[in-house]
C-alpha positions as CSV (number, residue, x, y, z in Angstrom):
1,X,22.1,-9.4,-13.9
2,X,23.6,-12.5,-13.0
3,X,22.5,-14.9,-10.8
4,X,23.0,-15.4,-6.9
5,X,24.1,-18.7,-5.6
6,X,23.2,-19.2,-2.0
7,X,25.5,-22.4,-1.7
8,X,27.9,-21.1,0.8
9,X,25.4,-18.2,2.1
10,X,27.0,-18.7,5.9
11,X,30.2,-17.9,4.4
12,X,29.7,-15.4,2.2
13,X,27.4,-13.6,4.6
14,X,30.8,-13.6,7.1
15,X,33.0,-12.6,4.5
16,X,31.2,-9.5,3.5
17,X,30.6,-8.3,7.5
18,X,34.9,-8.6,8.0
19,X,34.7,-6.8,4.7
20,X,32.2,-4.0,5.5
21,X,33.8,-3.6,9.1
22,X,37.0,-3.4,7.5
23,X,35.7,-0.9,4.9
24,X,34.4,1.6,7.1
25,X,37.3,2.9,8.3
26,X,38.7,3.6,5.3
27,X,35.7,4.7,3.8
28,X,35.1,7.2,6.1
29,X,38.8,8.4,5.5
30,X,38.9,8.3,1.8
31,X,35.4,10.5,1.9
32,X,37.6,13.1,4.2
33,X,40.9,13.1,2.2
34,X,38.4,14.0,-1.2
35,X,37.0,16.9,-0.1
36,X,33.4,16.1,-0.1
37,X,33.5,14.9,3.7
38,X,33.1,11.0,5.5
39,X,29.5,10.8,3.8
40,X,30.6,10.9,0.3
41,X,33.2,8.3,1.3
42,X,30.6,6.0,3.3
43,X,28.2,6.5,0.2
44,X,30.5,5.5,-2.4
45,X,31.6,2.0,-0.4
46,X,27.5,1.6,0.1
47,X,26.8,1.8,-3.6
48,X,29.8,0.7,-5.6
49,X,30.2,-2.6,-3.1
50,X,26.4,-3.6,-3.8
51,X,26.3,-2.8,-7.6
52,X,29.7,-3.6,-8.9
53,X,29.1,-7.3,-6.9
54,X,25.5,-7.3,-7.7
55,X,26.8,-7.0,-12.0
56,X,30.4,-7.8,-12.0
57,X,32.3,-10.4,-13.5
58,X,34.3,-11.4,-10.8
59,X,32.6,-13.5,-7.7
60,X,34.6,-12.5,-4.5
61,X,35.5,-8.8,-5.3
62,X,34.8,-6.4,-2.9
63,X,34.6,-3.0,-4.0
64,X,34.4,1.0,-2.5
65,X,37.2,4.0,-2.6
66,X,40.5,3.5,-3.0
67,X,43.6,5.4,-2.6
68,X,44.4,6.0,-6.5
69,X,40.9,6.6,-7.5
70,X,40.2,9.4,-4.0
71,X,43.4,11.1,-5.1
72,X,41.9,11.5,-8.8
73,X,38.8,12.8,-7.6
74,X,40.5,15.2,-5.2
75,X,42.2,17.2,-8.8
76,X,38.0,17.1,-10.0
77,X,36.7,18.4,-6.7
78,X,39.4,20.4,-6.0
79,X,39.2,22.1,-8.9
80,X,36.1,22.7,-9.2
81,X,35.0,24.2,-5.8
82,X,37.4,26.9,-6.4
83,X,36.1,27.4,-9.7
84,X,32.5,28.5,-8.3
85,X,34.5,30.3,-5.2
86,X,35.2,28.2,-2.5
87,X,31.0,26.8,-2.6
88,X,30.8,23.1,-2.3
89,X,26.7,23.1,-2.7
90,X,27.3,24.7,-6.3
91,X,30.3,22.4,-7.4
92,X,29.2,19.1,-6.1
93,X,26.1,19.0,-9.3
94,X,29.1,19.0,-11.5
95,X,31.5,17.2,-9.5
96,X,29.3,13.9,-9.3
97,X,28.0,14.6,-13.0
98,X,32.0,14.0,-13.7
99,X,32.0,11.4,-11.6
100,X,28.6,9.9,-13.1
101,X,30.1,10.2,-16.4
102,X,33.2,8.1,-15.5
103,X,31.4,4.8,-14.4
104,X,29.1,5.4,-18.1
105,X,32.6,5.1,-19.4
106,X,33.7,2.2,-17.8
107,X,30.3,0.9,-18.8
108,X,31.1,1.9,-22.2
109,X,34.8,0.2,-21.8
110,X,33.3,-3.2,-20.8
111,X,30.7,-3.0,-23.6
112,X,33.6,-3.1,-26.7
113,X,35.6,-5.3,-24.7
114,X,38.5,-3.2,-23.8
115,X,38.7,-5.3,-20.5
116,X,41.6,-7.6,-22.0
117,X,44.1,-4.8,-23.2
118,X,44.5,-3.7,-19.3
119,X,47.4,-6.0,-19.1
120,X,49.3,-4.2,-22.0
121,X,49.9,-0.9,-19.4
122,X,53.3,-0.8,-18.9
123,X,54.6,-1.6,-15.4
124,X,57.2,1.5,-14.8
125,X,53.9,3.6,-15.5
126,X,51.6,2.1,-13.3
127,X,54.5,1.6,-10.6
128,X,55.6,5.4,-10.6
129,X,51.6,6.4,-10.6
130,X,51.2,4.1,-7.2
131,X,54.1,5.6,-5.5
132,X,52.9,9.1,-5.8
133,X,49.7,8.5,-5.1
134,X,51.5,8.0,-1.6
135,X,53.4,10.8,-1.5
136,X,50.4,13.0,-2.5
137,X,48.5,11.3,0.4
138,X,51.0,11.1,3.0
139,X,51.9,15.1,2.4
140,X,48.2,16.3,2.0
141,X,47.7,14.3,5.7
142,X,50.2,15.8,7.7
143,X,48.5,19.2,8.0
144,X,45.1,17.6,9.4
145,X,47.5,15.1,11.4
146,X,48.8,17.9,13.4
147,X,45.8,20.0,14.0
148,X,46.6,22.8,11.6
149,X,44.3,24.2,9.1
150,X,45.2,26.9,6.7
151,X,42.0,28.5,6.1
152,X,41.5,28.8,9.8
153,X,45.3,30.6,10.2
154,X,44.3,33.9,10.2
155,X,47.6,35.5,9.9
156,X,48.1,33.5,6.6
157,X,44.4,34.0,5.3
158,X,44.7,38.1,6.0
159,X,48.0,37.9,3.5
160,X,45.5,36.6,0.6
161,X,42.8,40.0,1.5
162,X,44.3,42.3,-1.0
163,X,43.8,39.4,-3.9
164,X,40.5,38.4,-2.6
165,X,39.2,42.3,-2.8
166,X,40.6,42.3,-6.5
167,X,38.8,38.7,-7.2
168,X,35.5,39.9,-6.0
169,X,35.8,43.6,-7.6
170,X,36.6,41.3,-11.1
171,X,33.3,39.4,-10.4
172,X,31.0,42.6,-10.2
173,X,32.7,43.7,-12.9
174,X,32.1,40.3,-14.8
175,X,28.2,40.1,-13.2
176,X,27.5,43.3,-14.9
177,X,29.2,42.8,-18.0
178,X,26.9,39.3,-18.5
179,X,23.9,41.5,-17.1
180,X,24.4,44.5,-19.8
181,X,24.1,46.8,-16.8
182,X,27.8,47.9,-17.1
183,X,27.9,50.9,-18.9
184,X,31.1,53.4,-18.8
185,X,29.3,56.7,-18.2
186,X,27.1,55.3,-15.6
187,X,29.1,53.6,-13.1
188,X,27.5,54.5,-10.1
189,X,25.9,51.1,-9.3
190,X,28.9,49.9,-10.0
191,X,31.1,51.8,-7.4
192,X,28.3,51.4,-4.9
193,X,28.7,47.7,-5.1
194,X,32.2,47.8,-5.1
195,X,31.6,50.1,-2.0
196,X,29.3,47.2,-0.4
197,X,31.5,44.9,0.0
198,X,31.6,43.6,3.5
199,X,34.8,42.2,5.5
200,X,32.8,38.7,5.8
201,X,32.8,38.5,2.0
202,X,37.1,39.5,1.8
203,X,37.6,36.7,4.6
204,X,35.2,34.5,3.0
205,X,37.5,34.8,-0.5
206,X,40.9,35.0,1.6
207,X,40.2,31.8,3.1
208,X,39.6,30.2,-0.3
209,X,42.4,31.8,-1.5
210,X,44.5,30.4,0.9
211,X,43.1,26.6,1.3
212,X,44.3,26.4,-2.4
213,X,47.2,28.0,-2.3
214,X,48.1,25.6,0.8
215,X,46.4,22.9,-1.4
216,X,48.4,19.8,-3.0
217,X,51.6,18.5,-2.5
218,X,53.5,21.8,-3.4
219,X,51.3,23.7,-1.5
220,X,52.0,20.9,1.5
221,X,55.3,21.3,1.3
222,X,55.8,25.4,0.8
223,X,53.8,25.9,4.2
224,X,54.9,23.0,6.0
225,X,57.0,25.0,8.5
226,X,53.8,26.7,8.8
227,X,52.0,23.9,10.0
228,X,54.6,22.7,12.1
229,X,55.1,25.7,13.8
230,X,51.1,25.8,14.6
231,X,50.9,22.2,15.8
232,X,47.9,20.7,17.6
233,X,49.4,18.5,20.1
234,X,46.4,16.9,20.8
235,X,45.2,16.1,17.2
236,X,49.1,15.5,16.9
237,X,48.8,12.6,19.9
238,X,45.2,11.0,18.5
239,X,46.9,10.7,15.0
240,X,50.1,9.6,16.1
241,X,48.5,7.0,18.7
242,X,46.5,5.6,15.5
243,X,49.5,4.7,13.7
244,X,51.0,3.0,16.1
245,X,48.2,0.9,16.7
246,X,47.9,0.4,12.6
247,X,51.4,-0.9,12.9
248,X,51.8,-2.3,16.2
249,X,48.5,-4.4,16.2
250,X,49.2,-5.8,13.1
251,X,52.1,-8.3,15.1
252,X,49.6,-9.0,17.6
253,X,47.1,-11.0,15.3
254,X,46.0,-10.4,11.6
255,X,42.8,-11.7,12.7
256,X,41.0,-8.4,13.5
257,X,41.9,-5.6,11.5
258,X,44.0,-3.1,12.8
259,X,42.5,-0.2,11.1
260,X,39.2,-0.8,13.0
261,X,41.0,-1.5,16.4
262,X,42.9,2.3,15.7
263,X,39.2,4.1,14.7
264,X,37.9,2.6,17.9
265,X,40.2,2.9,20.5
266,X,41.9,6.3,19.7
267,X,37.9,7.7,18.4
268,X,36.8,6.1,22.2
269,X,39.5,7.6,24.2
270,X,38.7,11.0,22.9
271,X,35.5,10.9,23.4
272,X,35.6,9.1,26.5
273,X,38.2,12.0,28.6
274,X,35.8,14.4,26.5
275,X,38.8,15.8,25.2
276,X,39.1,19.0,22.7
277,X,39.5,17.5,19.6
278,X,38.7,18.2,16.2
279,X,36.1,16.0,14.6
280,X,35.0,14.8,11.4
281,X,32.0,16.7,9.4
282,X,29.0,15.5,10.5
283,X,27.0,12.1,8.7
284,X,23.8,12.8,7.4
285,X,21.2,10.3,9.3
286,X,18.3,8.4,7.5
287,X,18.8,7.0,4.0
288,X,20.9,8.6,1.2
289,X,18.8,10.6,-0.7
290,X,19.5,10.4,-5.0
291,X,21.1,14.0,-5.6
292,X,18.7,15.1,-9.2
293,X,20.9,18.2,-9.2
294,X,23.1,16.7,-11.6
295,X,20.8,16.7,-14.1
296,X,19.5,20.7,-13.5
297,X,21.9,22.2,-11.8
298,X,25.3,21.7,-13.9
299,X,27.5,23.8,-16.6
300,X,28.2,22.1,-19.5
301,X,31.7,24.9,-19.5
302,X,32.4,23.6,-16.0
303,X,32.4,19.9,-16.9
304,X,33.9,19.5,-19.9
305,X,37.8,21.0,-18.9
306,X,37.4,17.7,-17.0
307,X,36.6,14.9,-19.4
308,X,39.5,13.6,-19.7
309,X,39.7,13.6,-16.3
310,X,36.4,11.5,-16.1
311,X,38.4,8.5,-18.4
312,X,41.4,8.9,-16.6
313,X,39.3,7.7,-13.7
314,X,37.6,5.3,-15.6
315,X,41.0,4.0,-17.0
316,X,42.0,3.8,-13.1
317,X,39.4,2.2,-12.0
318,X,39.3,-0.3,-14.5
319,X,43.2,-0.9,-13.9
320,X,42.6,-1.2,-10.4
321,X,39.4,-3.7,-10.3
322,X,41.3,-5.8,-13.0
323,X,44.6,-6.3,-10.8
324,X,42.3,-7.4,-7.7
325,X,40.4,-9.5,-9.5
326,X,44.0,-11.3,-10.6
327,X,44.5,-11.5,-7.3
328,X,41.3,-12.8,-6.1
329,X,41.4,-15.2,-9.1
330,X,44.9,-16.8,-7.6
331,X,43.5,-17.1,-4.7
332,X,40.6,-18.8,-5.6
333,X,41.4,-20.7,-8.6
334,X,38.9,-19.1,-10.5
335,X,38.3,-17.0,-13.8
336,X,36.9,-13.4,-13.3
337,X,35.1,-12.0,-16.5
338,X,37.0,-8.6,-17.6
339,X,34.7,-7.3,-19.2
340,X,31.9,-7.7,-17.3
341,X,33.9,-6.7,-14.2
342,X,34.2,-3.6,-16.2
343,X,30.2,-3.0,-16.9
344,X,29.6,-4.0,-13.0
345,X,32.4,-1.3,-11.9
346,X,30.5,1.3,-13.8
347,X,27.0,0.7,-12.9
348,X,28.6,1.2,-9.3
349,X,30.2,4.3,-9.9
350,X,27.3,5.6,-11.6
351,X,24.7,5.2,-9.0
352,X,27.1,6.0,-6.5
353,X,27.9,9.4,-8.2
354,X,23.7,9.8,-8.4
355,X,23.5,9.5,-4.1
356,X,26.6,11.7,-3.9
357,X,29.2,9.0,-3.5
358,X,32.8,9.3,-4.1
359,X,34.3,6.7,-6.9
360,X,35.4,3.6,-6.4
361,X,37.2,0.2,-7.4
362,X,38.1,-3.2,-7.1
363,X,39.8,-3.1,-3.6
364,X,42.4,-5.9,-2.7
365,X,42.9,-5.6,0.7
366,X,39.5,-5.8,1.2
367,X,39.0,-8.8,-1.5
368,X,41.5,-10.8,0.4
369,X,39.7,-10.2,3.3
370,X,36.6,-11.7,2.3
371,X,38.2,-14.7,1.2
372,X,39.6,-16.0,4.0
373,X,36.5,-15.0,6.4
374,X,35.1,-17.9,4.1
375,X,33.3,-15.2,1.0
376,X,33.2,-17.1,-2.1
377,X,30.5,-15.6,-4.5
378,X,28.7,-12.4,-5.0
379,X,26.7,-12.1,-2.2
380,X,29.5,-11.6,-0.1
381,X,30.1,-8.1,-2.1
382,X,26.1,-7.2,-1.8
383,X,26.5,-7.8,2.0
384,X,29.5,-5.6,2.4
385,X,27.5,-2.7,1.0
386,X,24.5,-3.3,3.0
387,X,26.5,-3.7,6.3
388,X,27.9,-0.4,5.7
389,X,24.2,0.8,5.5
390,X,23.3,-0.8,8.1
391,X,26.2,1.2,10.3
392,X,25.5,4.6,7.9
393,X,21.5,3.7,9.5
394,X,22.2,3.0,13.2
395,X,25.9,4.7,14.2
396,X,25.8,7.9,11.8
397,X,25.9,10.3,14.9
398,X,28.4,8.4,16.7
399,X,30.8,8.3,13.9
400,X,30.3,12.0,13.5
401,X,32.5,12.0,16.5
402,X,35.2,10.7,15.0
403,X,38.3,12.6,15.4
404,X,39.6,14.3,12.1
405,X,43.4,13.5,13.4
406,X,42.3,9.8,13.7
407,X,41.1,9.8,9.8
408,X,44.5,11.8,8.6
409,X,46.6,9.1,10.7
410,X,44.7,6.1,9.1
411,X,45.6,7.8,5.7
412,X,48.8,8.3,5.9
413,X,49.2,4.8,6.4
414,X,47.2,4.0,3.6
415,X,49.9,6.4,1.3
416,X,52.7,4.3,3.0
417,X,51.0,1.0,2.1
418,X,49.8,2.1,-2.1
419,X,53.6,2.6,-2.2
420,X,55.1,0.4,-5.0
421,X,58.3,-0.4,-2.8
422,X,59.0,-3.3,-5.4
423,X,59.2,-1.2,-8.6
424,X,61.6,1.4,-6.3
425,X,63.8,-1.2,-4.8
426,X,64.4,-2.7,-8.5
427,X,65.6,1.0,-9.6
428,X,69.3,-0.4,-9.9
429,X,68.6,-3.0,-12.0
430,X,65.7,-2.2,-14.0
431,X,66.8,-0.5,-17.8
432,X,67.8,3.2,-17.6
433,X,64.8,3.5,-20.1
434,X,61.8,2.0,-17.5
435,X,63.4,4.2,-14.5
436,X,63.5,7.3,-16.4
437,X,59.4,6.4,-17.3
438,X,58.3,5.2,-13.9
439,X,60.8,8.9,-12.0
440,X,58.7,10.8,-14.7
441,X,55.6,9.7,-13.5
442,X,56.1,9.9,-10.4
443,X,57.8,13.5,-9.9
444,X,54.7,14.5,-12.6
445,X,51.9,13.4,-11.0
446,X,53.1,14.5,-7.3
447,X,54.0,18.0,-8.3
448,X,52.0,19.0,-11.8
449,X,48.4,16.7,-12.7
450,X,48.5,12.7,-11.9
451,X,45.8,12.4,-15.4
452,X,48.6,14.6,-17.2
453,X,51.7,12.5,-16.0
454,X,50.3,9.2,-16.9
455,X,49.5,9.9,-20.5
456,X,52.8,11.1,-20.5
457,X,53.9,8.3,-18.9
458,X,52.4,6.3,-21.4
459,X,53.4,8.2,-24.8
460,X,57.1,8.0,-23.5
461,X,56.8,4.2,-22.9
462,X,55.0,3.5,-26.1
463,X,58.0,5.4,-28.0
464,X,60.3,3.7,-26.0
465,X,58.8,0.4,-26.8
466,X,58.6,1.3,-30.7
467,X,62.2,2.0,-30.8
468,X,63.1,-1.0,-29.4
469,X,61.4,-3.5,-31.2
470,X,62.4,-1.4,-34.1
471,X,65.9,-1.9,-33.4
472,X,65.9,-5.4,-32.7
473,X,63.9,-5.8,-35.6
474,X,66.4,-4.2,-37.9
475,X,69.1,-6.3,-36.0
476,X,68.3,-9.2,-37.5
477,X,67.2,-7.9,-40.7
478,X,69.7,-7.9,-43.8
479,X,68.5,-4.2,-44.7
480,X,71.1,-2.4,-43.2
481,X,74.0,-4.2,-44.5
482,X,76.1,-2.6,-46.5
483,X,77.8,-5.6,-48.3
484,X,75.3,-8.2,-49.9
485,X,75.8,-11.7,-49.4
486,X,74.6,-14.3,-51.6
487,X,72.7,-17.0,-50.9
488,X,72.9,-20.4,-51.6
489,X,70.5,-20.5,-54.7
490,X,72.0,-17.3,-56.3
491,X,75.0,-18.9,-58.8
492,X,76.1,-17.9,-62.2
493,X,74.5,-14.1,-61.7
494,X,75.3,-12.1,-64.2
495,X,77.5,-9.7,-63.9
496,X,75.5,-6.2,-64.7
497,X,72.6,-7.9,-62.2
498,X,72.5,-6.7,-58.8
499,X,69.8,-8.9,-56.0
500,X,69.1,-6.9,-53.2
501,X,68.2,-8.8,-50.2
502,X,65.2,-8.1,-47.6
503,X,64.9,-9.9,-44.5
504,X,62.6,-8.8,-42.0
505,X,59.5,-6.3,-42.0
506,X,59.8,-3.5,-43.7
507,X,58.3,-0.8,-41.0
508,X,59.2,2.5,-39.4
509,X,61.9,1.2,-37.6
510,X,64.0,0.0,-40.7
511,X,63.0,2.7,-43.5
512,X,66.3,4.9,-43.2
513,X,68.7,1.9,-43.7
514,X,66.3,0.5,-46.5
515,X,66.6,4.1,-48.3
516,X,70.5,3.8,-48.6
517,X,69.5,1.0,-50.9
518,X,70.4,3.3,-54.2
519,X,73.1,4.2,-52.9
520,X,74.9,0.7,-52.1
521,X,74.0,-0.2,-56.0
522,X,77.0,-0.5,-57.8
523,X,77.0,2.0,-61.4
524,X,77.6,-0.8,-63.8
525,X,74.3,-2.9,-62.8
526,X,71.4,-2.4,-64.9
527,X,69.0,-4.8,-63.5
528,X,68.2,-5.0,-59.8
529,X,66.3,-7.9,-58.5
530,X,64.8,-7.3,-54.8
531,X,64.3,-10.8,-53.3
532,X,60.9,-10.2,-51.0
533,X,60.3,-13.7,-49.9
534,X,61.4,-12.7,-46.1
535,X,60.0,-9.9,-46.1
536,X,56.5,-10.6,-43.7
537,X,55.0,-7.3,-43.5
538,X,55.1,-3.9,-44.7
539,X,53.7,-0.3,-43.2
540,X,52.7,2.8,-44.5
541,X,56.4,4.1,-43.6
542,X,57.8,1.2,-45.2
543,X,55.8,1.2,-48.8
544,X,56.4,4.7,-49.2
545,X,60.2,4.3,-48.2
546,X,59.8,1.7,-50.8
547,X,58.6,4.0,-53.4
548,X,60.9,6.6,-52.4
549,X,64.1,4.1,-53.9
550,X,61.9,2.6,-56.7
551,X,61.3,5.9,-58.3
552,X,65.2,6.7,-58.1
553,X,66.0,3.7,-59.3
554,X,63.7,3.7,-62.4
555,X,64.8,7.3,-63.2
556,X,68.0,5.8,-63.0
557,X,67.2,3.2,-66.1
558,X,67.7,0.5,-64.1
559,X,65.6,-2.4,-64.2
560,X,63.9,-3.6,-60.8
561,X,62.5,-7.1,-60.3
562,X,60.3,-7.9,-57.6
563,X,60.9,-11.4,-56.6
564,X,58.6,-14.1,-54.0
565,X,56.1,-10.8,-53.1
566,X,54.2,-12.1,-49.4
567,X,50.5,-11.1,-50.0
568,X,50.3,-8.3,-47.5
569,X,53.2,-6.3,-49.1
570,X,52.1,-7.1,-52.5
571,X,48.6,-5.7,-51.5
572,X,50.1,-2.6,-49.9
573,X,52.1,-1.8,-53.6
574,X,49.1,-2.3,-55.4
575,X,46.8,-0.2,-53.3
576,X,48.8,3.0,-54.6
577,X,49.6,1.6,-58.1
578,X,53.6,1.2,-57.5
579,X,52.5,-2.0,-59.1
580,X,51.6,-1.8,-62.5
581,X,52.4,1.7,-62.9
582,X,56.2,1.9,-61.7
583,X,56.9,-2.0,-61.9
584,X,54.5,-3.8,-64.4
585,X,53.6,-7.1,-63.6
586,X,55.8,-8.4,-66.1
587,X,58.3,-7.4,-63.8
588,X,57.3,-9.2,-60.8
589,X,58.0,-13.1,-60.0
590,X,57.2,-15.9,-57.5
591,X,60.9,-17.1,-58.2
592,X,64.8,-15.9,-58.7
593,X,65.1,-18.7,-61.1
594,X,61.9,-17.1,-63.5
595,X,63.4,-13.5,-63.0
596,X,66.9,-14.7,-63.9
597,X,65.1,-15.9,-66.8
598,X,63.8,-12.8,-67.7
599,X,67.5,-11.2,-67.4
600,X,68.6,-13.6,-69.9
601,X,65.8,-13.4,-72.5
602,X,65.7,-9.3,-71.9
603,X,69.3,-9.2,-72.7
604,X,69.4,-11.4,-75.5
C-alpha cells in the first residue's frame, strides 16, 4: 500500500469532488449503456476510483468506467444474459466472476512487469479500436434516445413467438434429457408440459428474442427505420436538449462541466413539468452490499467461452490507464509507475466486480480534471470514490429519476468524443499498410467481436511489421546479390576459390535469397569460403536455411570455409552439430588470410 501524503490535502480534497461530480454523470450512463443498469456503473466508479488510487502507481489518476472498457463488458453481459434466457439475476454470478477474473489479470500483468511493453501496441490498431467503440456507442444510443424499445414493440416481439415456442419446447426436451425422465415410449409428461406452456412464458422468450436480435450495431442499424418510425418525441426532446447543452455549454465556460449542467437541467425540467418520461432503473439505497454469488452460484461452461474476453479487458484496461497516466505525467512533470499502476487497476476491478460494479480504467478526462482543480497525489483519487458514495448514500432515489433519454444523449456524446478523429483525418497520408490495419479493426469490431478484431488487428500488424524490417534488412544486406564483389582485402584469390559474402542477419526475412547461394556458385570452384564477420545474428530460419545450402554444397565436393564466425551464429551451428559434423573445425577460421592459407597448403 503506499503511503498518503497530506501535503496539499485542500487541493487534493477539491480535485477529487470536480472529479467525482464530474464522474457521476457518466457513471451513471456507462452502468445504463452495459446492461446491468446506473448501479453497476455508480458501483464501479465507487470502487475502482478508491482502490486503483488507494494502490496505483500513478498519483493524480482518477479512475471508474470508460467508453472502451463498457463496450467490452456489454459483448460479456450481453452474451451471457441470453445464454441463461433473457435472466439477469442468473447471469450477473458469472458476468462479474468474468469481470473479477480480469482485474486478477491485470494484477497478474503488473506482477511480471508487462506494464512497459504497452507502448509497443501499434497505433492503426488502437486508433481503429477507439473509433468503433464510437460508432458502437453512438448506434446502440439512438434507440433509447428516441424513446423506442424493441422488446416493448409488440408487433416486432409477436414476429419472434413461433421461435420462442420452438426455444422453450427444445428446453423441456433438454430438462428431461439431463433429468433421465425422457423416455420415447412414455412421453406423456412430456406432451403435457409442452401442453403447459403459458402465453406469459412465449412473450417472456419473444421479447428476449427480439432485444438480441435488435441488439448491437447490426441489429441498430437493421431496425433503425423501426425505431424511427416509433419515436418518443418527448424522450426524443430531453435527449436532444442534453446535447445541446453538452456542446453549447462547453463555449460558455470550461469551468463547470457541461455533462453535469445537461443531467441537471434536462433531469430537473422533467421532473419539474412532471412530464411522462422514461426513467432510469432504479438505485439501490444503503451501502453496496459484496455479491458472494460469484463464488456459489457460477458455471465453470458459462465462463470459460469468455476468457479471452476477461484479458481482452484486462489488455484494455491496462492500455487505457497507461495512456492517462502519460498524460497526467506531462501534465505534472512526474513519473507514474507502470507496473504498479497495473496491480492498483486490478485490485479496483476486482473488488468492484465483488460489489457488482462494472470495469473500469484510467480515465483522462477525468484525470485532467483533477489537476487543474489543484489534485496532486493519491488522495485526490480516494476522494473521488467516496464522494460518489457519498451521492450513491444521500441522492440514490433522486437520481432514480433520471430520465433514460438524458443518459442515451450524454452517451452518444461520449461515442462522438472516444472517436480517434486524428488517426481518420491522417487516412491520406498514413501507408496503405496502417489504413488497411486500423479500416480492419474498425469495420471488425463494429459489425463482428471488438476482442476478435483487435487480435486480428494485431496479427496483421505484427506480419506487416515482420515483412518490413525483413525487407529493409535484406536491402542492405549483400545476400541477395547476384554478382559478388570483392573487397578490399581479397587479392590474388585463386582461381577455383569462390568467397561468398554475408552482410546482415541471417533471419526469416533473407533465407530465400540466401538459398540461391548454390546456385550463383560457378562449376569450376572447388572451394567456397563464406566470409561471416557481418553477419550479427542468426534464427532458427536462418541456420536451417544455412544447412539447407551447406549439405548441397558438400554433396557437391566442394569445400566450404567458414570465415570470422560472430559468437551467436557460431553457437546456433554448433547446437545442431553443422559444426563439426558437416564443417570440421579445421575448416572454420577467425581470418580470410588463415583460410587462404589453408587453400594453398590443401592444394599443394
Amino acid at each position: 500500500m503506499n503511503k498518503l501524503n497530506f501535503s496539499n490535502f485542500k487541493g487534493d480534497i477539491f480535485g477529487g469532488l470536480t472529479a467525482g461530480i464530474v464522474a457521476l454523470p457518466l457513471a451513471l450512463a456507462f452502468g445504463v449503456s452495459s446492461g446491468l443498469g446506473p448501479s453497476a456503473g455508480l458501483y464501479g466508479a465507487i470502487f475502482v476510483s478508491f482502490f486503483a488510487a488507494l494502490f496505483g502507481g500513478t498519483e493524480t489518476q482518477i479512475s471508474g468506467p470508460t467508453a472502451p472498457m463498457t463496450a467490452v463488458s456489454m459483448v460479456v453481459i450481453g452474451g451471457l444474459i441470453a445464454s441463461f434466457n433473457g435472466d439477469i439475476s442468473k447471469a450477473l454470478p458469472s458476468i462479474l466472476t468474468i469481470f473479477m477474473l480480469s482485474g486478477l489479470m491485470q494484477i497478474g500483468l503488473g506482477l511480471i512487469g508487462f506494464g512497459k511493453y504497452i507502448k509497443y501496441i501499434p497505433y492503426p490498431v488502437v486508433s481503429g479500436f477507439m473509433t468503433a467503440i464510437g460508432v458502437i456507442i453512438i448506434l446502440t444510443q439512438i434507440s433509447p434516445a428516441i424513446g423506442y424499445y424493441p422488446k416493448e414493440d409488440i408487433e416486432f416481439v409477436n414476429q419472434f413467438k413461433p421461435q420462442a415456442e420452438e426455444i422453450i419446447f427444445e428446453n423441456i426436451i433438454n430438462e428431461e434429457m439431463k433429468q433421465g425422465t425422457l423416455v420415447l415410449e412414455e412421453i406423456t409428461e412430456t406432451v403435457r408440459r409442452a401442453q403447459s406452456i403459458t402465453e406469459e412464458q412465449i412473450l417472456r422468450e419473444s421479447k428476449v428474442l427480439a432485444g438480441t436480435e435488435a441488439s448491437g450495431v447490426i441489429g441498430s442499424i437493421r431496425f433503425l427505420f423501426n425505431a424511427i418510425g416509433n419515436i418518443n418525441f418527448l424522450e426524443f426532446f430531453l435527449a436532444f436538449g442534453t446535447i445541446i447543452i453538452i456542446y453549447g455549454f462547453k463555449k460558455i465556460t470550461v469551468a463547470i462541466p457541461s455533462t453535469l449542467v445537461a443531467l441537471v437541467f434536462m433531469s430537473g425540467f422533467a421532473i419539474i413539468f412532471n412530464l411522462d418520461y422514461r426513467t432510469i432503473e432504479t438505485i439501490p439505497s444503503g451501502l453496496p452490499i459484496p455479491n458472494f454469488k460469484i463464488f456459489s452460484e457460477y458455471s465453470m461452461s458459462n465462463i470459460s467461452p469468455y476468457i479471452f474476453t476477461a484479458l481482452t479487458l484486462a489488455l484494455l484496461g491496462a492500455i487505457d490507464s497507461l495512456l492517462t497516466s502519460v498524460v497526467a505525467d506531462n501534465m505534472t512533470k512526474t513519473k507514474h509507475k507502470p507496473n504498479k499502476e497495473l496491480i492498483g487497476q486490478g485490485i479496483g476491478n476486482t473488488i468492484g466486480a465483488l460489489f457488482g460494479g462494472i470495469p473500469g480504467a484510467g480515465a483522462t478526462i477525468r484525470t485532467v480534471v483533477n489537476i487543474n482543480a489543484g489534485g496532486k497525489t493519491r488522495i485526490s483519487g480516494m476522494v473521488a470514490g467516496m464522494i460518489l458514495l457519498v451521492i450513491l448514500l444521500a441522492l440514490g432515489p433522486i437520481a432514480s429519476m433520471i430520465p433514460a433519454a438524458v443518459l442515451a444523449g450524454i452517451l452518444i456524446t461520449v461515442g462522438f468524443g472516444v472517436m480517434d478523429y486524428k488517426g481518420l483525418k491522417a487516412i491520406p497520408y498514413m501507408p496503405k499498410t496502417e489504413v488497411a490495419i486500423m479500416l480492419i479493426v474498425l469495420v471488425l469490431s463494429s459489425v463482428w467481436n471488438l476482442v476478435y478484431a483487435v487480435g486480428i488487428g494485431l496479427v496483421i500488424a505484427s506480419l506487416m511489421f515482420m515483412k518490413k524490417i525483413g525487407d529493409l534488412t535484406t536491402a542492405k544486406s549483400s545476400i541477395s546479390l547476384l554478382k559478388e564483389t570483392a573487397w578490399q582485402d581479397e587479392v590474388n584469390i585463386p582461381k577455383k576459390v569462390f568467397i561468398k559474402h554475408i552482410d546482415g542477419p541471417l533471419f526469416f526475412g533473407s533465407t530465400s535469397d540466401f538459398q540461391q547461394l548454390a546456385k550463383q556458385i560457378p562449376e569450376e570452384a572447388d572451394v567456397i569460403i563464406i566470409r561471416l564477420e557481418k553477419m550479427p545474428y542468426m534464427d532458427q530460419s536462418g541456420l536451417y536455411a544455412m544447412e539447407d545450402v551447406l549439405v548441397d554444397l558438400v554433396a557437391s565436393n566442394k569445400k566450404v570455409l567458414l570465415v570470422n564466425l560472430i559468437e551467436q551464429p557460431m553457437y546456433m551451428l554448433e547446437r545442431i552439430d553443422i559444426i563439426p559434423d558437416l564443417i570440421p573445425k579445421s575448416q572454420v577460421f577467425s581470418s580470410l588470410d588463415e583460410s587462404l592459407a589453408w587453400v594453398k597448403k590443401y592444394y599443394n
